[in-house]
C-alpha positions as CSV (number, residue, x, y, z in Angstrom):
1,X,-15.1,4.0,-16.2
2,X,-14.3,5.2,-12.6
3,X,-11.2,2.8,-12.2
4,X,-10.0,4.5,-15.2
5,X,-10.7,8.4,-14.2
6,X,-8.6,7.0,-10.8
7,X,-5.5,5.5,-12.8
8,X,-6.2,8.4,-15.4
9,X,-5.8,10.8,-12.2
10,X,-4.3,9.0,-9.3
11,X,-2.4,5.8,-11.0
12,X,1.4,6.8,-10.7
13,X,0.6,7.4,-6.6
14,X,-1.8,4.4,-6.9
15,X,1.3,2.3,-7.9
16,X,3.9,4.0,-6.3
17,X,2.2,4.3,-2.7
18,X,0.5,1.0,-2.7
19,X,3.4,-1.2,-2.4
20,X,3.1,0.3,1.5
21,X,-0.2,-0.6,2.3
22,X,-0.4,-5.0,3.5
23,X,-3.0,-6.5,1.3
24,X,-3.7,-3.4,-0.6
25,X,-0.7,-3.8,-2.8
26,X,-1.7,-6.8,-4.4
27,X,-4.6,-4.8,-6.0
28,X,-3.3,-2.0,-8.1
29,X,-1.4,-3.8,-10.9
30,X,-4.6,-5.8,-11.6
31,X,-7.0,-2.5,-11.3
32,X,-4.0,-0.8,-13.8
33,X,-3.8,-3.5,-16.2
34,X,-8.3,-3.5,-16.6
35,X,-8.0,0.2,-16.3
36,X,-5.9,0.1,-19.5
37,X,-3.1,2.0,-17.7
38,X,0.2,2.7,-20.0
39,X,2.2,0.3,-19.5
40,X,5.7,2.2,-19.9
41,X,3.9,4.4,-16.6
42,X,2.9,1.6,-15.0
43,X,6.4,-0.2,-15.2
44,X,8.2,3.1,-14.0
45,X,6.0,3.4,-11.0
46,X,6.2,0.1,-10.3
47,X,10.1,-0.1,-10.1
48,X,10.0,3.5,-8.3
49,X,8.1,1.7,-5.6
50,X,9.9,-1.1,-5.4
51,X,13.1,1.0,-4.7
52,X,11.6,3.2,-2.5
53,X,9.8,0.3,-0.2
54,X,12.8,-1.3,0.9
55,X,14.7,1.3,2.7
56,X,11.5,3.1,4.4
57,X,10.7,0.2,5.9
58,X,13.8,-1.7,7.0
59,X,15.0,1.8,7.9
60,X,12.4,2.6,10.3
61,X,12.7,-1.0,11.6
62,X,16.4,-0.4,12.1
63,X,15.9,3.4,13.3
64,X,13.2,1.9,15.9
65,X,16.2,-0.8,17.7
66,X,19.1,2.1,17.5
67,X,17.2,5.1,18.5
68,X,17.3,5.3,22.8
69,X,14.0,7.0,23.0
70,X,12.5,4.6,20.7
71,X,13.7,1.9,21.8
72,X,11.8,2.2,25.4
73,X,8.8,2.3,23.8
74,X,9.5,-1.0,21.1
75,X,6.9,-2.9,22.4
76,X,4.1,0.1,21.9
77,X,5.5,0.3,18.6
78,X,5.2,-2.9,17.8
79,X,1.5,-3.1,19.1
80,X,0.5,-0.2,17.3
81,X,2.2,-0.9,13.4
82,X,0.2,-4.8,14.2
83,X,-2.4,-3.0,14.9
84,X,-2.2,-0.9,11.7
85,X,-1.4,-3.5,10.0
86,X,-4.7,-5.7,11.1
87,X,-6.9,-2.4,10.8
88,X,-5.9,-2.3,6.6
89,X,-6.6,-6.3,6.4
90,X,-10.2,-5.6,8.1
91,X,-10.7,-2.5,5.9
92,X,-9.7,-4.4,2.5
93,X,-12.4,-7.3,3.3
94,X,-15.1,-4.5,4.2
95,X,-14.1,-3.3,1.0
96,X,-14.5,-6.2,-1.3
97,X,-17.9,-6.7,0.7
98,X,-19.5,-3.3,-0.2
99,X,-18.1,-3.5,-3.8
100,X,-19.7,-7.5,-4.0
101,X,-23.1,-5.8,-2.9
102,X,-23.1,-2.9,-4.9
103,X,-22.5,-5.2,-8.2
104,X,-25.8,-7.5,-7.3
């Protein structure tokens, strides 16, 4: 019943935005499809993602190696979207852990 008050409320973002977050993106289209999510919505969102996700980030990466000012600090950069990147891995599997010990 909460997954489907979130997809109900927050789906079209769920989808949309989640195709940005590592790890996270492979959970939404399972959470919409037991959440009973529409699946006309679902598909729209989907493709809206998938045409927004491209650009934004191979943009940035481009923007990054062309900018001057950036371009100093590429290594920082770098450090900090690995970092980011590692952070949202170690937060999915905390996740799963709390939700597996909730459901016992």
């Amino acid at each position: 019943q909460n997954s489907e008050y979130f997809y109900h409320k927050w789906g079209n973002t769920a989808i949309t935005i989640g195709r940005f977050i590592p790890v996270i993106r492979t959970m939404p289209p399972f959470l919409a499809g037991i959440s009973r999510m529409d699946l006309r919505k679902f598909t729209g969102y989907n493709i809206l993602g998938a045409m927004i996700w491209p650009p934004v980030v191979c943009g940035s990466g481009y923007l990054c190696g062309i900018i001057p000012g950036l371009v100093i600090y590429r290594d920082q950069i770098f450090s900090v979207v690995s970092f980011l990147f590692g952070l949202s891995i170690l937060a999915s599997f905390i996740l799963i852990i709390i939700a597996w010990i909730r459901s016992r």
